[in-house]
C-alpha positions as CSV (number, residue, x, y, z in Angstrom):
1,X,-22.9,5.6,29.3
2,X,-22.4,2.4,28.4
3,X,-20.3,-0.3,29.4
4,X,-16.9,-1.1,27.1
5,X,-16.7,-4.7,28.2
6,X,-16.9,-6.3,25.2
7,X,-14.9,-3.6,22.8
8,X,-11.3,-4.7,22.1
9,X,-8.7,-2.4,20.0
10,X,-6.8,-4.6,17.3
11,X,-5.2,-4.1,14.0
12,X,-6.9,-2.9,11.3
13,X,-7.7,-6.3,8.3
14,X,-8.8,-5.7,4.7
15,X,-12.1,-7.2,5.6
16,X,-12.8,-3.9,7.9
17,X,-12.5,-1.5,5.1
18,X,-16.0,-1.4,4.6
19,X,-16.8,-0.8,7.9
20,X,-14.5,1.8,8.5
21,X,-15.6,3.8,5.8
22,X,-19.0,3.6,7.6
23,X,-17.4,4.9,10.7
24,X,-15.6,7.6,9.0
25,X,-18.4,8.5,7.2
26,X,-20.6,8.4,10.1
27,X,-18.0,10.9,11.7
28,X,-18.0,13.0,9.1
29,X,-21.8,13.7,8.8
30,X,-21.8,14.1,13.1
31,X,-19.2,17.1,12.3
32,X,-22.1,18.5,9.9
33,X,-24.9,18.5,12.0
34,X,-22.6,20.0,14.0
35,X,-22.2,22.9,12.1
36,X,-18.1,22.3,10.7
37,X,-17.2,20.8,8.3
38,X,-13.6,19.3,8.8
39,X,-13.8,16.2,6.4
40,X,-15.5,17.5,3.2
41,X,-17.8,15.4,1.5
42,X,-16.8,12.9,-1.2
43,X,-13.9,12.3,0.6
44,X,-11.9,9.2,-0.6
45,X,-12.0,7.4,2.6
46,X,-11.2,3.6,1.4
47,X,-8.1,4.9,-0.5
48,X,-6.8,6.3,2.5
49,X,-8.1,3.3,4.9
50,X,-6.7,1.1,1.9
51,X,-3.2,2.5,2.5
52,X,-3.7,2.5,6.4
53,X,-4.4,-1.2,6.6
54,X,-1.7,-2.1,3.7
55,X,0.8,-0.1,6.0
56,X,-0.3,-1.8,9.3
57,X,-1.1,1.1,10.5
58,X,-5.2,1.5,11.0
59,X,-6.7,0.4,14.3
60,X,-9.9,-0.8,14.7
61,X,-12.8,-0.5,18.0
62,X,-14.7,-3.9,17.6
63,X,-17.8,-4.6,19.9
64,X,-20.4,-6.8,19.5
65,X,-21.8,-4.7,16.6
66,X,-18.6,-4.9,14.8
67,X,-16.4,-1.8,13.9
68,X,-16.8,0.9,16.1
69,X,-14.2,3.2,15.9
70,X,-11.1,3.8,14.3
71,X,-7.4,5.9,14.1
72,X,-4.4,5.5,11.9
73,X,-1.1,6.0,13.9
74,X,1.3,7.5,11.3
75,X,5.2,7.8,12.3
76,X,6.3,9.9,11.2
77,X,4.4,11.7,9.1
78,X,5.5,13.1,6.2
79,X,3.7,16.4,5.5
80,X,4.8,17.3,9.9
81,X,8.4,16.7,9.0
82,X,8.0,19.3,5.5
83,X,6.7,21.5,8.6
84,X,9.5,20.8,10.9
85,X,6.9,19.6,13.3
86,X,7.9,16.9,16.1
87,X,11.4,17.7,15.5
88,X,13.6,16.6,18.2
89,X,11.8,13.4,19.2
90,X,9.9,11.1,18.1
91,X,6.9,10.9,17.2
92,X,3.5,9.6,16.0
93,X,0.6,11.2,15.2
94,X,-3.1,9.9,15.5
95,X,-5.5,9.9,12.2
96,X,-8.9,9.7,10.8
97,X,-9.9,9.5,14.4
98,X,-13.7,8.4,14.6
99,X,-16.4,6.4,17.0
100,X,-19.4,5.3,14.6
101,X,-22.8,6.3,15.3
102,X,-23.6,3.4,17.8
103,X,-21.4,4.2,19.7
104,X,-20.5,8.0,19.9
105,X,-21.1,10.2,23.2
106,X,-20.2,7.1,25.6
107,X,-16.5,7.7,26.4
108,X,-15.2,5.4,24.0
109,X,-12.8,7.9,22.6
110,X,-10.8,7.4,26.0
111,X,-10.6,3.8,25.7
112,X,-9.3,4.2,21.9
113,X,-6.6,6.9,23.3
114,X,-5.7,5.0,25.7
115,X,-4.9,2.2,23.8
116,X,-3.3,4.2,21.0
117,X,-1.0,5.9,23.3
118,X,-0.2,2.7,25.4
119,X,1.0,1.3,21.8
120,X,2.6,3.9,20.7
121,X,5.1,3.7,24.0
122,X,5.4,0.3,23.3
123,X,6.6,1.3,19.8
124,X,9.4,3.3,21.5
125,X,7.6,6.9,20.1
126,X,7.6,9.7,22.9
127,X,5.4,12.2,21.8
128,X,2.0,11.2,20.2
129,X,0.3,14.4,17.7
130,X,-3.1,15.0,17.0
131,X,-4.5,17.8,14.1
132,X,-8.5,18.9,14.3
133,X,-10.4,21.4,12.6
134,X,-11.0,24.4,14.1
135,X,-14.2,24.2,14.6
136,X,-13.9,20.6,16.3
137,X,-14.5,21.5,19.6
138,X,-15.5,17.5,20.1
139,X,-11.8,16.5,20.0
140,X,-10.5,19.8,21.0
141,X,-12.1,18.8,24.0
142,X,-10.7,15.5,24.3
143,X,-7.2,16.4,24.3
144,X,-7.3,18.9,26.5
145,X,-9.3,16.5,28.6
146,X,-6.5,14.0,28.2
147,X,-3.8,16.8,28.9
148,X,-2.1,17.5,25.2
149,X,-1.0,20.8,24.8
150,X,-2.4,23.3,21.9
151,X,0.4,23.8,19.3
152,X,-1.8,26.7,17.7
153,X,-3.1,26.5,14.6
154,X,-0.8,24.9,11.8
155,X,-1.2,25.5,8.5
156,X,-0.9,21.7,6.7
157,X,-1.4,20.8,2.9
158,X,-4.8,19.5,3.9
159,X,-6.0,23.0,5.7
160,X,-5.7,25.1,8.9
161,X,-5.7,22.9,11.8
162,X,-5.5,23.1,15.7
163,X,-2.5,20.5,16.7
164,X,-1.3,19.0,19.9
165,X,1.4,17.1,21.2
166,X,1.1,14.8,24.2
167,X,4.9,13.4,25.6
168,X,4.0,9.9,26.4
C-alpha cells in the first residue's frame, strides 16, 4: 500500500478537466478488464466534468503525479428526486467516482470518502447516496466496507443500479 502523505482532496479547476477525463477513463477501462461494463465507451466525460467543475461541484485527489482521483457531490439530484429517492432528508449523492491507474488498489478510495463525507456534513446534508452497476463488486465493496446500506437495485434514466445511503 502506499502511503497518502502527499494527496490532498480540493476543488475541482478548469485546468483539471483533462486530467479527470484520464481518470475517468482510466476507471472505466479497469471496469472492462474486469468483465462489466458500467460506463460504456465513448462516454462524454468532459461535458459532464465541464458541468461538475462550472457547478463547483467535482473534487479532485492530487498527489505528486497530479490528478488522481475524482467524485462529483450532486445535491440533490435531480433524476433521485423524479424517483422519490432521499425523501425526507437531505441529501447528496457521490458521482463519477474514480482513482486513476497510478493509484488504484492502495486504499485511496477511503481517503476520498472520507473527505467527501466529512464535507458533505459540513455542508449541512445528512445522508450521502451512492449508485454502481451491478456488476461493480469494486465499490459494492467499498460501501459496505464503509457501512452504507443496499437500497436494492433502482432503476434510474442512466440504467439498473445498486444504491446506498449512508446517514452521516
Amino acid at each position: 500500500m502506499q502511503s497518502h502523505e502527499n494527496i490532498e482532496v480540493r476543488v475541482a479547476r478548469g485546468e483539471d478537466v483533462d486530467a479527470i477525463v484520464a481518470v475517468l477513463e482510466q476507471g472505466r477501462l479497469a471496469q472492462h478488464a474486469m468483465g462489466f461494463v458500467q460506463w460504456e465507451p465513448g462516454r462524454q466525460w468532459r461535458e459532464a466534468v465541464s458541468r461538475d467543475v462550472a457547478a463547483g461541484v467535482g473534487r479532485v485527489l492530487v498527489g505528486s503525479e497530479g490528478v488522481v482521483g475524482y467524485a462529483a457531490l450532486i445535491g440533490p439530484d435531480a433524476e433521485y428526486d423524479r424517483l422519490g429517492i432521499g425523501a425526507g432528508c437531505r441529501y447528496v449523492v457521490f458521482h463519477r467516482v474514480a482513482i486513476g491507474d497510478s493509484r488504484r488498489g492502495t486504499g485511496l478510495s477511503s481517503m476520498l470518502f472520507d473527505a467527501l463525507e466529512a464535507e458533505a456534513r459540513t455542508q449541512g446534508y445528512d445522508t450521502a447516496m451512492v449508485d454502481t452497476g451491478v456488476a461493480n463488486c469494486v465499490m459494492q465493496h467499498i460501501m459496505q466496507m464503509r457501512g452504507y446500506k443496499s437500497l436494492g437495485i433502482i432503476d434510474f434514466c442512466w440504467g439498473e443500479r445498486l444504491t446506498y445511503e449512508h446517514r452521516l
